[in-house]
N, C-alpha and C positions, 0 to 999 in steps of 0.2 A: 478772661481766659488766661490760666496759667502757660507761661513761656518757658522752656528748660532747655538748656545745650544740646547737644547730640548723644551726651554722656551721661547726663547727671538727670535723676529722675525721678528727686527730690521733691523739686515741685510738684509732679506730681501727684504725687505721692499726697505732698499738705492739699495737694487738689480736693483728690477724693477724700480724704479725711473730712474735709470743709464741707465735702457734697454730702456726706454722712451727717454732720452734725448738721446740715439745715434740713435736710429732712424729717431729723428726729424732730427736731423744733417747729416744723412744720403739721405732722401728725398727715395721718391719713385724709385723702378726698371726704364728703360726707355723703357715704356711701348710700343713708337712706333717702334722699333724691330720688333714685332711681334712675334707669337709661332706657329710653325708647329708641331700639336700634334694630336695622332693615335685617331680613334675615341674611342677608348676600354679605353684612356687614359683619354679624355676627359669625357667620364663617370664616370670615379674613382675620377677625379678630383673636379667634380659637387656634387660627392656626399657628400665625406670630405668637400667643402667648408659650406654644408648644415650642417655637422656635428660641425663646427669652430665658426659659425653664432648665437647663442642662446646667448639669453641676459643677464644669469648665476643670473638670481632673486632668486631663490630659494636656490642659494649657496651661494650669496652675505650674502641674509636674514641668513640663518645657521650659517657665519661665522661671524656676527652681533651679534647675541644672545649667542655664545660661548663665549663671555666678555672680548676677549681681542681685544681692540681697533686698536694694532699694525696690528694684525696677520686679521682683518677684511678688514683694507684699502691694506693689501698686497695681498687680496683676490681679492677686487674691480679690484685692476691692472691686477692680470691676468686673469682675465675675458678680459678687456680690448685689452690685448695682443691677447686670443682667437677672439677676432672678429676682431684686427688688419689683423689675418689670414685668416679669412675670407674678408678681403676684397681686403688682396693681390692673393687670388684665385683667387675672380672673377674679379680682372684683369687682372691677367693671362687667366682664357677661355676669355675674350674679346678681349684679342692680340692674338686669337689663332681660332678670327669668332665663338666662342661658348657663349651661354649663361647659368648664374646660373640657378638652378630647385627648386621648390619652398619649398620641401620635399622628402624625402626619407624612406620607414619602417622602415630598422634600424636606424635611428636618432631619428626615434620616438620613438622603442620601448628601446633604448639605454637614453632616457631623462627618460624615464617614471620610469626605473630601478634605473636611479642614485636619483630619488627625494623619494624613497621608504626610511621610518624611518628616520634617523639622519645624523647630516656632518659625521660623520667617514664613514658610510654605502656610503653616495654618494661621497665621497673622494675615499673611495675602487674601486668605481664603475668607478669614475673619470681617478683613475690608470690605469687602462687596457686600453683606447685610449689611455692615457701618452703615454705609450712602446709601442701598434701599430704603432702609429705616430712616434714615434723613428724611427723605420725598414723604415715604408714607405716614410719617408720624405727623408732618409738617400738615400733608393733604389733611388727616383727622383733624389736627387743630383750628385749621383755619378753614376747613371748610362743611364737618360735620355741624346739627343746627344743636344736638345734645348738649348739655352743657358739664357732663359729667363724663363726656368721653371726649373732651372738647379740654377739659383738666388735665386728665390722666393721659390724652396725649401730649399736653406743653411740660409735662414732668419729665414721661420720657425722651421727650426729643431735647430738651435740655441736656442730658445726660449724655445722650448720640454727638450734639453739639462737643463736646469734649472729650469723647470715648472718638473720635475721627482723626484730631491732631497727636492724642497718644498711642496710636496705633503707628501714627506714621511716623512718628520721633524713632521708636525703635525699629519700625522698618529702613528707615533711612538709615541707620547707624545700621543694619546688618547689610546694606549693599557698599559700604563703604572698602574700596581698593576694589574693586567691580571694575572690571575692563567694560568701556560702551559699548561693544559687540555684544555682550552680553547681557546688560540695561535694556539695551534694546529689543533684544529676543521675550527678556520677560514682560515687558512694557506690552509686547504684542500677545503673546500669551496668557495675560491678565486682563486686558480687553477682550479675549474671547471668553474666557472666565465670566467677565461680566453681559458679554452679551446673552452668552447662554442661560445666566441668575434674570436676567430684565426678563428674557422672554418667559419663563416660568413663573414670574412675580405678576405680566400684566394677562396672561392668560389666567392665572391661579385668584387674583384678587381684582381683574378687572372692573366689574360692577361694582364692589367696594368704595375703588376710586372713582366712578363715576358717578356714586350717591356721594361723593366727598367734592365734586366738580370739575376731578381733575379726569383728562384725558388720558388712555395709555400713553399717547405719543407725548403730549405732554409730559407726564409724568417719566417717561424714560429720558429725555433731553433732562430733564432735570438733574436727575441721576447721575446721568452722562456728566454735565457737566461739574460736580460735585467731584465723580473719581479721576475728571480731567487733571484736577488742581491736585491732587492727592498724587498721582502720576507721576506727573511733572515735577512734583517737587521730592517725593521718593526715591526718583530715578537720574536726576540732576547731578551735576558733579562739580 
């Protein structure tokens, strides 16, 4: 994993560039396998891909106007990657006789939340799918028995693995000169954020995760601790 100051966001940048060029090298899953997947799965799977699929304008535009040119086009890519994900979903439901759906409430009301006020706000807001998708993608990899949704989740969660530290590079660099009364206020108000996101994620895809083996309660402790470290280290001084 690429390492970069609090400023410079270069690396990232040859990050994703490098994540680009091994996928091209890499080529597509083989998609005619097929995937034999439960229906409960194929609903969660429709939904996330709804949720991967957004064209990320509104965050491209914010990370544009924040003036640094590096940390904008390292923006662009993963955006890029997010709809990469999206499109190795929905070839996944299409090895699997399912098709994508065209919308979902929470993806809507989960866009509408992240475009509220400035990049840090939808960077925050950003973060909480970061660490869901962590657990969930993790749960599909290693515990779905397909072996084609069992790929295309170690691709994407690849990507979450490094789409999680660049999130918080430049979160952490916009709390910077942040009084601790104030660290603190949002620290608390970001865990209700996310408490609220767990409980619609293990209501919303519970069975999912339990054809996956994983427990709600498991699977939120997970989570949890995931945006514990994310926290702490965003909010630190």
């Amino acid at each position: 994993m690429t390492m970069v100051g609090t400023e410079d966001f270069t690396g990232w940048l040859r990050d994703f560039e490098g994540a680009a060029l091994l996928r091209r090298t890499w080529g597509d899953p083989d998609w005619s396998v097929g995937a034999r997947l439960e229906p409960a799965l194929v609903r969660s799977l429709q939904r996330f891909q709804v949720g991967e699929d957004g064209d990320g304008a509104h965050l491209t535009d914010k990370a544009r106007r924040a003036g640094d040119p590096v940390y904008a086009e390292a923006v662009r890519l993963f955006v890029a990657e997010e709809r990469e994900h999206a499109r190795l979903l929905a070839g996944l439901l299409e090895a699997a006789g399912a098709a994508t759906i065209s919308g979902h409430w929470t993806d809507t009301a989960f866009v509408r939340l992240r475009r509220f006020l400035g990049l840090r706000t939808e960077l925050m807001v950003l973060m909480l799918a970061e660490v869901v998708a962590l657990g969930y993608y993790r749960a599909l990899r290693d515990g779905v028995r397909d072996l084609l949704t069992s790929e295309v989740a170690a691709r994407i969660l690849a990507d979450e693995l490094r789409h999680v530290p660049f999130h918080r590079d430049r979160l952490r660099l916009s709390f910077r000169g942040s009084s601790r009364s104030s660290r603190v206020a949002v620290a608390a108000l970001w865990w209700l954020l996310l408490a609220g996101a767990l409980t619609v994620v293990v209501i919303d895809h519970g069975e999912a995760l339990r054809l996956a083996g994983v427990s709600k309660a498991a699977f939120a402790r997970e989570v949890a601790g995931y945006f514990r470290a994310v926290v702490a280290e965003v909010t630190a001084r």
